[in-house]
N, C-alpha and C positions, 0 to 999 in steps of 0.2 A: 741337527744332530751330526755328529763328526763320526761316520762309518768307515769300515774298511773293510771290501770284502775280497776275499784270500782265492783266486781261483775264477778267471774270466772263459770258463766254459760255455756251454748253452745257458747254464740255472744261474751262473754269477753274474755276467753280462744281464740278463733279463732284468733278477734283483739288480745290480750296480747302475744300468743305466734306468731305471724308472724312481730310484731312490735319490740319482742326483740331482731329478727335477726341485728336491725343495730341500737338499741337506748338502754337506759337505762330502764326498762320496772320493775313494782311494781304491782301483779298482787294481790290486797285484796278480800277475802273472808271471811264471818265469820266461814265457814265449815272447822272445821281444819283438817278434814281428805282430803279436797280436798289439801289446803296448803301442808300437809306432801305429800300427794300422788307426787307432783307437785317439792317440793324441794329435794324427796330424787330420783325420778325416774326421775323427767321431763317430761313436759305436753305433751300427745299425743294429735296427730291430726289425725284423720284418713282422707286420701286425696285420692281423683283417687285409693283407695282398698291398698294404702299405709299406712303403720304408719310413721307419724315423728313426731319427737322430736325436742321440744325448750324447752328455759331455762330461762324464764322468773322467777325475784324472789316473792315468795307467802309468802304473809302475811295477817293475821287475823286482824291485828292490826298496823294503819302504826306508831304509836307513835316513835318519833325518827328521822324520813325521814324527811329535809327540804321541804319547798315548792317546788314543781315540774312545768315544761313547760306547761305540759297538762295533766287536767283529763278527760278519759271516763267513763262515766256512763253506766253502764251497768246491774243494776240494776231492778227492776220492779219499774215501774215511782211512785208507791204509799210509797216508800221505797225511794223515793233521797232524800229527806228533812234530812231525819235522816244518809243516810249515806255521804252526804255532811258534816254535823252539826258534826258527830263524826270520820270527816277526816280534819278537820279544817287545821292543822298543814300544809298540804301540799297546800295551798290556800297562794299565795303570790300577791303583787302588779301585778304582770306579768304573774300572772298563768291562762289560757283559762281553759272553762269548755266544753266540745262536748257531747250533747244527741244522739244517736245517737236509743233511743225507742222509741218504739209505742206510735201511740198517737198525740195530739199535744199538745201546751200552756205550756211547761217544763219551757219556759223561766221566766215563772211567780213564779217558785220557786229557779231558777239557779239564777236569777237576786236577792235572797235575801244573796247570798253568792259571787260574784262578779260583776262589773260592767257590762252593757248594751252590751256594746264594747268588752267584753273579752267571749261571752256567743257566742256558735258555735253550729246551731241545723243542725239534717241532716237526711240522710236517708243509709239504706243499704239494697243492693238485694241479700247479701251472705247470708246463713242460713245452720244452724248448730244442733247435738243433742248430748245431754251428753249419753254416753254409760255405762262409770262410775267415779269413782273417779281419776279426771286429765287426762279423756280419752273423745273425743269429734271429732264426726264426723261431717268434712266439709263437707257439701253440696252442694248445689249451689252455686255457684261463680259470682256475677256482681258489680255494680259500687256501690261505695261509694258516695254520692252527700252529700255536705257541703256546708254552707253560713251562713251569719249572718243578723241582724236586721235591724243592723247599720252599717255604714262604717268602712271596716277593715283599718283605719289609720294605725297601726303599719306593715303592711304588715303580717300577722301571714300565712293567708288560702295560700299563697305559700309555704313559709316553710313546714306547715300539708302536704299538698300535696305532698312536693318533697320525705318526710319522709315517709309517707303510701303507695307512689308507689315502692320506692327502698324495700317496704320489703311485695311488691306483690299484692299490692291492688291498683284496678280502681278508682280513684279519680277525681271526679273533682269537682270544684268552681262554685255553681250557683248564682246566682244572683237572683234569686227569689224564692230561698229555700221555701218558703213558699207554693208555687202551690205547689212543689212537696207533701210535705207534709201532703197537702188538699187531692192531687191525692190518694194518698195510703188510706187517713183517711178516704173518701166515701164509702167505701167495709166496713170496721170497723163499722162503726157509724148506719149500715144500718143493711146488711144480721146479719154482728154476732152480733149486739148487741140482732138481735130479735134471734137468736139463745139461746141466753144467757136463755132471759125472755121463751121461749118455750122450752127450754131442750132438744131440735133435733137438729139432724145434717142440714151438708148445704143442701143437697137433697132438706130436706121438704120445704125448702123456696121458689124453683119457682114451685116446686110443689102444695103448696097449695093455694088457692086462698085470704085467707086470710091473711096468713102470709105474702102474696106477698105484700097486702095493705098496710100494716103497715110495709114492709121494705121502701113500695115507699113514705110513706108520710116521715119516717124519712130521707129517702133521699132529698126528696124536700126543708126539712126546714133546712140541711146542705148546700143544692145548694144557697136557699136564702141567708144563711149568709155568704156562700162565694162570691156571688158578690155583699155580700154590703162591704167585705174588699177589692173588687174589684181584685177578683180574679176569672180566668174563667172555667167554668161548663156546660157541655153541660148535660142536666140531663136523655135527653134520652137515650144517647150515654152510659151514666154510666149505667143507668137503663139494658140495654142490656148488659153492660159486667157484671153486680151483677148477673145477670139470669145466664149467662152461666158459672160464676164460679161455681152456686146452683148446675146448672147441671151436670158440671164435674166432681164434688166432691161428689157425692151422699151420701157417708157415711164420709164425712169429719167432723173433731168436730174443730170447734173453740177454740182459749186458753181461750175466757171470759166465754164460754158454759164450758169445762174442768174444770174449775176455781170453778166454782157455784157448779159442780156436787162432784169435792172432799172437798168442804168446805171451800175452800180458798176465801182471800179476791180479789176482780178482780181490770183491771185496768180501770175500768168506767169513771173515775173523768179523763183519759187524751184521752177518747177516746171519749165518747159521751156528756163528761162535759163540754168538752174542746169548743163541738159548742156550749151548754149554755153559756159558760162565753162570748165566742164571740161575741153571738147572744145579750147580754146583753149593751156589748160596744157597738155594730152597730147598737142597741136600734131596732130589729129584734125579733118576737114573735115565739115560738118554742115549744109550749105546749107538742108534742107529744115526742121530746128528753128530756123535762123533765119528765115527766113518764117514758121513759126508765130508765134512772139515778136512778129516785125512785125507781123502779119497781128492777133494777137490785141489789141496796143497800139492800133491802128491804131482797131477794133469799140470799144474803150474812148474814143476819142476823136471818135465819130461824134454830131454834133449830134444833139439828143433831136428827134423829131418830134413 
């Protein structure tokens, strides 16, 4: 298969170089010192305290490469618009797009660059950290979950599947990709988004009694608008797993809480925007995630001191 994955982070690197053991693999980054690193050494992976090496080809720039079988995204979701838009060339009648970030609602900007049918959202439980240039420790290792919208007519999610496991990856085909999705986006939308707006780690969140409030209401009004997409939520059930990740993690920082604190822009708009927009089609009121939204916009737009 002729891939091209968009974004040589921790998660692209990982995906790009275990997928170029048996396919044709195009691994874009705009950092050219990751590319050089990557073309003239080849990408490490640090695995089980091992280094290996793949050979995935890096480029800054895909200008020249026909359309490709499959792009992944790997990207920060506030960044696909534009690096879909300045990957065009490789976007063919046949060519699938797989999100595989945080977040939800991607397909409302994947869908302005291919069809409904060709758009593959999903999930991953492997995690990863850049060490340095074209060097990236694998972490945790679990399944890959993949589906689509719509009906896969052409057959594609067998193919992906047959292709991501021959080169070591747990795959499989759900059929209702979307719960998954929701599952993971509950912890997001809730503990870190009020992490973000409070600037503390996970600790303080079942710790304090306040913070707990305002994680649980935002959790409430994501439970409601997943079961007006008719999707299922037990809110207490979550309620008790968002505590005890608070707990376990006492000094854990969040990437939207990190995000805020070195000045970057975060990924709001697919984590707690994504139930606005939701909440807006399932004609569902949600006052308090949109404060959040605002609230988090807002910490990103605050002059550096």
């Amino acid at each position: 298969m002729k891939i091209a994955v968009i974004g040589a982070g921790a998660m692209g690197s990982i995906y790009g170089g275990h997928l170029s053991l048996h396919n044709d693999v195009y691994l874009i980054d705009t950092n050219p010192k990751v590319v050089e690193t990557i073309n003239k050494k080849g990408l490490k992976l640090q695995e089980n305290g091992t280094d290996n090496l793949y050979h995935p080809k890096a480029l800054t720039k895909s200008e020249g490469i026909d359309s490709v079988d499959l792009i992944i995204l790997f990207v920060k979701a506030l960044y696909s618009r534009a690096a879909l838009s300045g990957n065009k060339n490789l976007i063919g009648k046949n060519t699938y797009v797989l999100t595989l970030q945080n977040g939800s609602g991607h397909e409302d900007i994947l869908s302005e660059f291919v069809p409904e049918d060709h758009i593959i959202i999903g999930t991953t439980e492997d995690n990863g950290a850049v060490l340095d240039y074209g060097y990236v420790r694998h972490g945790g290792v679990g399944n890959t979950n993949v589906g689509m919208l719509v009906e896969d007519k052409e057959g594609f999610l067998p193919r992906l599947k047959e292709s991501f496991d021959s080169c070591g990856f747990k795959t499989h085909i759900q059929p209702k990709i979307q719960q998954l999705i929701w599952d993971k986006l509950f912890t997001n939308v809730s503990l870190s988004a009020v992490t973000a707006i409070l600037q503390c780690n996970m600790g303080y969140i079942a710790a304090d009694e306040y913070a707990w409030k305002l994680t649980r209401a935002l959790l409430h009004e994501a439970v409601e608008v997943a079961h007006a997409l008719g999707l299922s939520a037990d809110e207490e059930e979550l309620a008790g797993k968002i505590r005890r990740t608070s707990e376990m993690s006492p000094n854990g920082v969040t990437s939207i809480c990190a995000d805020i604190r070195a000045g970057r822009k975060t990924e709001v708009d697919t984590i707690s925007g994504s139930v606005v927009r939701a909440a807006k089609k399932a004609g569902v009121a949600v006052p308090v995630s949109e404060f959040a939204v605002n609230t988090i916009h807002a910490l990103e737009g605050r002059p550096k001191e």
